[in-house]
C-alpha positions as CSV (number, residue, x, y, z in Angstrom):
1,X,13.8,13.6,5.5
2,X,12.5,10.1,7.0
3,X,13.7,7.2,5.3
4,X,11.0,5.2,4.6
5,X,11.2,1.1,4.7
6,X,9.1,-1.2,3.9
7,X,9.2,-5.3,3.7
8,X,7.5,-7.8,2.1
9,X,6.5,-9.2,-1.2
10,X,8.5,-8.5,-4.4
11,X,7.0,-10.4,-7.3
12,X,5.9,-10.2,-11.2
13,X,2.2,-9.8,-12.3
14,X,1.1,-11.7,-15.8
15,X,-2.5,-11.0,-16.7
16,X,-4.8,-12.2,-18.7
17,X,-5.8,-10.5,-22.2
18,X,-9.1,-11.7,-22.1
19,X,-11.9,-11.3,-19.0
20,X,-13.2,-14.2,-17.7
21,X,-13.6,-16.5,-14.8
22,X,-10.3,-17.5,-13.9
23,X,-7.7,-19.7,-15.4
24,X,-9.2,-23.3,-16.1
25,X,-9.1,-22.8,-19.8
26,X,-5.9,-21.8,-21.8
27,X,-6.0,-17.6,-22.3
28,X,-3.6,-15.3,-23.7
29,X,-1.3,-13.7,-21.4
30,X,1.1,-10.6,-21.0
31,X,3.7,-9.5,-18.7
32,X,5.7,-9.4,-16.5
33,X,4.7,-6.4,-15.0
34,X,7.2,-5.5,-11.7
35,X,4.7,-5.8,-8.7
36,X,4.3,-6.9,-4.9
37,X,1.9,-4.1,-3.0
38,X,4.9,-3.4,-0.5
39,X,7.1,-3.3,-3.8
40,X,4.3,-1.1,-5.5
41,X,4.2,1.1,-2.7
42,X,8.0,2.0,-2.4
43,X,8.6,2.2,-5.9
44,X,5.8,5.8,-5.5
45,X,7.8,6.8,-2.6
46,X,10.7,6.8,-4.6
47,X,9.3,8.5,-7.5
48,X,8.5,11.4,-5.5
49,X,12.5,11.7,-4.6
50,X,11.4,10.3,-0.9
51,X,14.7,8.4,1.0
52,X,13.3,4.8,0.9
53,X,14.3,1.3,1.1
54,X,12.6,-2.1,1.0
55,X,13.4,-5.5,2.6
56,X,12.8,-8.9,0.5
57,X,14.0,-12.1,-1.9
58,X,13.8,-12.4,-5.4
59,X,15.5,-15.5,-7.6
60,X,18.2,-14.8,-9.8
61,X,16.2,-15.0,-12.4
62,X,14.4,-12.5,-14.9
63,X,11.3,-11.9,-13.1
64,X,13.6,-10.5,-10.1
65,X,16.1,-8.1,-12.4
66,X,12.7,-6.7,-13.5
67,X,12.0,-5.4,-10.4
68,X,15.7,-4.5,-8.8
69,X,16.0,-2.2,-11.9
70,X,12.3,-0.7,-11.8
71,X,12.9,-0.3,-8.0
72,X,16.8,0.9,-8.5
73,X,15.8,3.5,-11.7
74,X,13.0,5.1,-9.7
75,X,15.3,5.8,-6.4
76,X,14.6,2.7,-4.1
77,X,17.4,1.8,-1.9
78,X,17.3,-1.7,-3.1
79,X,20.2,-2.9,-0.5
80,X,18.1,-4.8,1.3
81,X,17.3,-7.3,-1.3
82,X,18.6,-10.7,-1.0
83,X,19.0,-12.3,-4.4
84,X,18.5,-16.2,-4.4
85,X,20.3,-18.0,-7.1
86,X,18.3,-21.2,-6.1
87,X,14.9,-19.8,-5.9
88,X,12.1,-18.3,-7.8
89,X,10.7,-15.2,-7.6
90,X,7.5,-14.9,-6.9
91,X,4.4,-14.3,-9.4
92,X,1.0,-13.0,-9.6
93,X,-1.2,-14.2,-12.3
94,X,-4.5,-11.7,-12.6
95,X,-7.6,-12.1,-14.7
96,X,-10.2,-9.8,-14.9
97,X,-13.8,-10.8,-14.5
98,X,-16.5,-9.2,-16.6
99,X,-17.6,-7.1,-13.8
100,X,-14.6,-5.7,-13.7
101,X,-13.1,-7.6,-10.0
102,X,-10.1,-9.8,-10.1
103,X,-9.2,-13.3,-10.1
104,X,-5.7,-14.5,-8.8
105,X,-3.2,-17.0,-8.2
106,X,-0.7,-16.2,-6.1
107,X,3.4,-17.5,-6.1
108,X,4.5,-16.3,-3.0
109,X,4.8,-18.3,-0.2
110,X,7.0,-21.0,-1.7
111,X,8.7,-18.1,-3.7
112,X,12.0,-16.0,-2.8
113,X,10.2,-14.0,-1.1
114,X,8.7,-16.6,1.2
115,X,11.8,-16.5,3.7
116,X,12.5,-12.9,4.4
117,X,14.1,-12.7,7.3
118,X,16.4,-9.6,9.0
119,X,20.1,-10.8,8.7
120,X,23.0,-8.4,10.5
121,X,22.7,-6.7,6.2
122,X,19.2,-5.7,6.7
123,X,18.7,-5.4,10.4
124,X,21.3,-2.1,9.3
125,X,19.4,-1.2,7.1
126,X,16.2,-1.2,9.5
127,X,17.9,1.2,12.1
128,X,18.4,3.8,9.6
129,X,14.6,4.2,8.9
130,X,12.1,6.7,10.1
131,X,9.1,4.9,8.9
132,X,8.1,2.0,8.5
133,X,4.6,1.2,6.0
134,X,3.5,-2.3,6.4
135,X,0.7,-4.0,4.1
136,X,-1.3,-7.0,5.7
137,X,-0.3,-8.8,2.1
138,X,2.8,-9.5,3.6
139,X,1.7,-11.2,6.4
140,X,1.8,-14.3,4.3
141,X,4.5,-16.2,6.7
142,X,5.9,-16.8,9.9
143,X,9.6,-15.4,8.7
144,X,7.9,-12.4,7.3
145,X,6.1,-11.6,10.4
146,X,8.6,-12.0,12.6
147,X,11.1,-9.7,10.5
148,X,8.6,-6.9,10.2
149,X,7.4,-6.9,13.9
150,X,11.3,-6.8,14.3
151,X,11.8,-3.8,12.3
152,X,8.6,-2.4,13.9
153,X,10.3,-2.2,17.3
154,X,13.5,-1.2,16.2
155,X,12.0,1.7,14.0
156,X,10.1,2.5,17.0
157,X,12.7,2.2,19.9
158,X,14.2,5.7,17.7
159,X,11.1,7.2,18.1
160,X,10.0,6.4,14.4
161,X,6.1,6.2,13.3
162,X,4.3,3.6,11.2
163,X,1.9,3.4,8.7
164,X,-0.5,0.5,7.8
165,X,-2.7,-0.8,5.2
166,X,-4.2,-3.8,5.6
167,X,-4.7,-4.2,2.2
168,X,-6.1,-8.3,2.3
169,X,-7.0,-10.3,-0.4
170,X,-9.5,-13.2,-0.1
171,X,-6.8,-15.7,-1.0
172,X,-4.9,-15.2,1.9
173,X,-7.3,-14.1,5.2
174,X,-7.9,-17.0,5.8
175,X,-3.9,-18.2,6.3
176,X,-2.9,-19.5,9.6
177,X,-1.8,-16.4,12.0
178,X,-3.1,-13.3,9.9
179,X,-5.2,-12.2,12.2
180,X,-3.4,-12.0,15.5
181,X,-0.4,-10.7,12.9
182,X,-2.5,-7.6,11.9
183,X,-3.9,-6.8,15.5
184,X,0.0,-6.6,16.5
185,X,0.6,-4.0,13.6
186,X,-2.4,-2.4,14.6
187,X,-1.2,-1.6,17.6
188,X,1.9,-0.1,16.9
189,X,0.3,2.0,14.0
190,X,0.5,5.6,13.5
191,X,-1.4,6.2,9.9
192,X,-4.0,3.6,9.4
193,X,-5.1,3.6,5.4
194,X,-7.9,1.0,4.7
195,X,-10.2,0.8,1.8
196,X,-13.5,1.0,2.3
197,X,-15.1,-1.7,4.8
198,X,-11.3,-2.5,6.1
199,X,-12.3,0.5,8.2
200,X,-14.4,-2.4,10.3
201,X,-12.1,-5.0,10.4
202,X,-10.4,-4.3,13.7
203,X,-13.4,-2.6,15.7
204,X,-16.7,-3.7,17.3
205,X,-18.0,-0.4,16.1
206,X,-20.7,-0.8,12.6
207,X,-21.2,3.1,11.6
208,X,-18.2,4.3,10.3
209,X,-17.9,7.6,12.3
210,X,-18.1,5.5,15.9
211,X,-15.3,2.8,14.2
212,X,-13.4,6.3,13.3
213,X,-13.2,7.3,16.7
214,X,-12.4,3.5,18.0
215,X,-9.6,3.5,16.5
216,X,-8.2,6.7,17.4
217,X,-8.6,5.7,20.9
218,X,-6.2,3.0,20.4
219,X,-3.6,5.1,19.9
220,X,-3.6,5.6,15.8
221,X,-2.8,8.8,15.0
222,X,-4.5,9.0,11.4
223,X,-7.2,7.6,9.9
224,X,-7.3,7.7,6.1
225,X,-10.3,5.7,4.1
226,X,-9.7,4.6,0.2
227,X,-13.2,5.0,-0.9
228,X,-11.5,4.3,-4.7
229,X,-13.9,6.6,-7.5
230,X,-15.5,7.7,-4.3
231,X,-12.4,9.5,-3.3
232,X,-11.1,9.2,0.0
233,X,-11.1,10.9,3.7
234,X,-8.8,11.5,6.3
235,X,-9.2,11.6,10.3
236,X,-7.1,12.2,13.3
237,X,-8.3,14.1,16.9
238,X,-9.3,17.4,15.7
239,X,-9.7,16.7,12.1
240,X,-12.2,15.2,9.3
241,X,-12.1,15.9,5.6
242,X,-13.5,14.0,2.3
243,X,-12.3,15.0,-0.7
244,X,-13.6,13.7,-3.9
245,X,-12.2,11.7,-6.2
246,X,-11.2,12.8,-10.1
247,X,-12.6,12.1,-13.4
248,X,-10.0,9.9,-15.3
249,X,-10.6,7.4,-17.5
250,X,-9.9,3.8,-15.3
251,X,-7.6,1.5,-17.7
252,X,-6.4,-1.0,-14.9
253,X,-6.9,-0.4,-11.0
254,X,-4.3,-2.2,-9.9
255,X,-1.4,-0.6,-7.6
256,X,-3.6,2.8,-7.3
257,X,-4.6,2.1,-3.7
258,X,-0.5,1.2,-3.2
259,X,0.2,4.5,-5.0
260,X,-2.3,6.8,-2.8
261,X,-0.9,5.3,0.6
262,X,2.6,6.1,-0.3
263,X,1.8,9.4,-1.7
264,X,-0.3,10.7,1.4
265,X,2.9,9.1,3.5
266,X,5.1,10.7,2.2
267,X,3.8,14.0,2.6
268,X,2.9,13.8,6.0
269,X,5.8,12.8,7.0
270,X,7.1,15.8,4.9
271,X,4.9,18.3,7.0
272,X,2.5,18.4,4.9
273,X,-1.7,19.5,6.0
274,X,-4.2,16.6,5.8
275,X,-5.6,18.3,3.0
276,X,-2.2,18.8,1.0
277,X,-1.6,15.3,1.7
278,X,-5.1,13.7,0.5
279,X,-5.0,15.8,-2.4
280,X,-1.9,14.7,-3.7
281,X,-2.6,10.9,-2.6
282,X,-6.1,11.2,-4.4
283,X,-4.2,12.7,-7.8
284,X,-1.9,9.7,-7.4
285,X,-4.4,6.9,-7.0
286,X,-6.6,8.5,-10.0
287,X,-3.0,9.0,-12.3
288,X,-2.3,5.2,-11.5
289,X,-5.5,3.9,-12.9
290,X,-5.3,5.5,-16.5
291,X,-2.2,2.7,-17.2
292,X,-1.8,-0.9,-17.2
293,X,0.4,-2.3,-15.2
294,X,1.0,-2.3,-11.1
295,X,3.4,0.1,-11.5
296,X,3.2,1.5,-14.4
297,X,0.9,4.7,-13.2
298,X,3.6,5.9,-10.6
299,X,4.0,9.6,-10.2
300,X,7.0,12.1,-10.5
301,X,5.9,15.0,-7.8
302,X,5.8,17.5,-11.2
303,X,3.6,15.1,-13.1
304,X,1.0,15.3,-9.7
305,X,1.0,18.9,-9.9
306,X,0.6,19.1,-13.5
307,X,-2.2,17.0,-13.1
308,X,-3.8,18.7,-10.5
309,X,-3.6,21.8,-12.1
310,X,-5.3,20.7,-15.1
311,X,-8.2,19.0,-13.6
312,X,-8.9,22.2,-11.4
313,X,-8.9,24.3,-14.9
């Protein structure tokens, strides 16, 4: 089996108990919820028994033993974790708005996590990966970027594949460097899994068919769309398939996007069809959404077919 490795953001998420605008006005709180997308993302993979490691910082302080023992209990190799005494893991505060989006301020640049960087430790740890998945979150700095365009080539020098969701928030595509950073990835990238108008971030194409096959001339192997309650589609040379999405009742969104890329990962790099693969991503995103918390909603391979089976009955 490919070991899968990710790097990037490792952080706690504290949201707000009440909707509203932001965060001007005191509101009540809860959390910490273990979180980071690329932190999100592994934690799935390991769930479904997948070999997989992630590269980052946390502080040696509460927030971070959160996460090592959600990552560690669910399977993660967690080896490549640098814990800093001295620093401060990083933090996510969320608010929903009443129309149901999200507002957020973000601890991660100036947090643990802000200075990854591939020592002799995690440069190891690199070489015995497969696969690497790379989310444009973790773009964030020039340490980060340089480690995971490090790991890119290495992963790909032993004839390894990647995966890559650009997954960007409007709080950070704007930072100095992101966009040359994700053309790079691009580049290199096997799988590509945006959501929804991501699809035209990289092309000059405007109909999503002729950005479809843009991309695939570049070299991408995959094309899989997160349409969210619209389900999702996947294509690649000689394929195209949508498949719906299922009925669940949505508690809290967050992470299910995280949870479908590293199901559908995970079982094509198993051998898995395109249809096997979206099926079980799609049951994964819609499982994630019906709990609160990032991670929370992460799927054993039994509970996916459990639910699958019931929502075909």
């Amino acid at each position: 089996m490919h070991k899968i490795l990710t790097i990037g953001e490792i952080l706690v998420e504290i949201v707000a108990t009440e909707r509203g605008d932001g965060f001007r006005q005191a509101t009540p709180l809860i959390g910490p919820f273990p979180s980071g997308a690329p932190a999100i993302f592994i934690d799935q993979a390991g769930k479904l028994g997948q070999p997989c490691a992630i590269i980052s910082r946390v502080g040696g302080d509460d927030f971070g033993t959160v996460n090592l023992e959600r990552l560690k209990g669910d399977g993660v190799d967690i080896s490549g974790i640098e814990v800093d005494p001295l620093a401060t893991t990083g933090s996510a505060f969320v608010r929903y708005r009443p129309d149901g989006s999200r507002a957020f301020v973000f601890n991660i640049r100036d947090s643990a996590c802000g200075k990854i960087t591939l020592d002799s430790r995690a440069t190891r740890l690199v070489s015995e990966c497969g696969h690497i998945h790379v989310m444009g979150s973790s773009l964030y700095a020039p340490s980060v970027v340089d480690s995971i365009l490090e790991a890119i080539r290495i992963v790909k020098a032993g004839a390894g594949t990647v995966s890559f969701d650009p997954n960007l928030r409007p709080e950070i595509l704007e930072s100095p460097g992101m966009r040359e950073a994700l053309l790079t990835v691009l580049a290199k990238t096997d799988v590509f899994l945006p959501s929804g108008e991501e699809l035209f971030l990289f092309t000059e194409a405007r109909t999503e068919s002729e950005a479809v096959a843009e991309l695939l001339a570049t070299g991408v192997k995959a094309v899989v769309v997160k349409r969210g309650a619209e389900g999702a589609s996947y294509f690649d040379a000689s394929t195209s398939l949508t498949l719906p999405s299922f009925s669940v009742e949505e508690i809290d969104p967050t992470g299910a996007g995280d949870c479908f890329g590293a199901t559908f990962v995970t079982f094509w790099l198993n051998g898995a069809s395109p249809r096997e693969a979206l099926e079980f991503a799609t049951a994964s995103g819609a499982r994630a959404v019906m709990h609160f918390g990032p991670m929370e909603g992460a799927s054993t391979r039994t509970e996916l077919e459990i639910f699958l089976t019931e929502q075909k009955a």
